[in-house]
N, C-alpha and C positions, 0 to 999 in steps of 0.2 A: 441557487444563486439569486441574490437580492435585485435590484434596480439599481441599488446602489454601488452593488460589485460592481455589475456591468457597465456602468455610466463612468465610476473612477478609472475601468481598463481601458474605455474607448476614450478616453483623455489623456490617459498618463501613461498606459502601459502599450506595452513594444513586444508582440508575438516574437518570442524565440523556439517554437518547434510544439510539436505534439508527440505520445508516445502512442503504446497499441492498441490503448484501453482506449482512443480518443479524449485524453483528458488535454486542454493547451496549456501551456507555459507561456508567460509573464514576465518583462522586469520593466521596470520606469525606464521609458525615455530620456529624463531629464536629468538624471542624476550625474552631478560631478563628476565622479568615482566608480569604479568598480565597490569600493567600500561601502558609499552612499546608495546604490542602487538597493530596489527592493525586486522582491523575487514572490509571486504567486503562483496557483494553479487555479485553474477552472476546471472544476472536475466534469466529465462526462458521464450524466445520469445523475444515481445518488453519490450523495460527497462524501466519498469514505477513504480515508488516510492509506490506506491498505492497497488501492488500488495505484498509487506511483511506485513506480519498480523503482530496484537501488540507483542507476544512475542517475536520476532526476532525483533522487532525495536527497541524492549527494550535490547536485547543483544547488538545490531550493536550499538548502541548510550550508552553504558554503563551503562545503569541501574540498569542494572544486570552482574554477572558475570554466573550464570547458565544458559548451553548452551538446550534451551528446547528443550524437548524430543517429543516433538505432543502428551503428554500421560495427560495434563493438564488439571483438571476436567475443566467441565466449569461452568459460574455461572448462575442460574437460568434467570438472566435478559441478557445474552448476547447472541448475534445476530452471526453466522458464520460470517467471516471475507469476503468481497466483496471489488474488487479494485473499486474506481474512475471511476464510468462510463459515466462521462462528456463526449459532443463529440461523443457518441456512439445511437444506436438504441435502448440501453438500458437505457437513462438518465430518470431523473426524469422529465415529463411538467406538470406544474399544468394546472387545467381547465381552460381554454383560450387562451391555447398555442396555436401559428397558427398550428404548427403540431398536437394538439387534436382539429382541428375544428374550434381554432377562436371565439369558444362562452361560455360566462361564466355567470353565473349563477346574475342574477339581483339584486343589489347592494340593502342594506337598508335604511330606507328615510331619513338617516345622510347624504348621499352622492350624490354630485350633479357634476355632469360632466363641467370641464369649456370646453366654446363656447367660442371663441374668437370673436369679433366683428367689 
């Protein structure tokens, strides 16, 4: 985050809440309207899009006007919220990644390997 971020939030913007990652939320003070307001994040650490979970992205992008409270049941089928771990030690390789070994499991008699000739 720049000098500049930080200097227009301690001016203009109004702390509405933090989530788990520590990232805070943002919206101008001054703004006429719910319409006219703006809405940011200050990411905590690197600033990666990934790391605000759905309810605050539904806030920052206007979906909603309720600023969530982290008191949100959850619903039977949903998964805690994890950033984007492309790039990292943590990504997804399926079987036959060169980083899991290279080897994958032998194909069914539908499928025939082209040779070039």
């Amino acid at each position: 985050m720049t000098i500049g971020t930080r200097l227009y939030t301690w001016l203009r913007g109004e702390a509405v809440g933090t989530d788990p990652f520590g990232n805070r939320y943002y919206r101008s003070k001054n703004a006429r309207s719910v319409r006219l307001e703006r809405r940011w994040v200050l990411y905590q650490g690197e600033p990666e899009a990934s790391k605000v979970p759905p309810q605050w992205n539904a806030w920052l992008h206007r979906t909603t006007d309720v600023v969530p409270s982290g008191n949100e049941p959850a619903r039977p089928w949903q998964k805690p919220h994890e950033p984007n771990q492309t790039g990292t030690a943590l990504a997804y390789r399926p079987p036959g990644h060169t980083y899991r070994g290279g080897q994958r499991a032998k194909a069914t008699g539908d499928y025939e390997p082209w040779r070039p000739s």
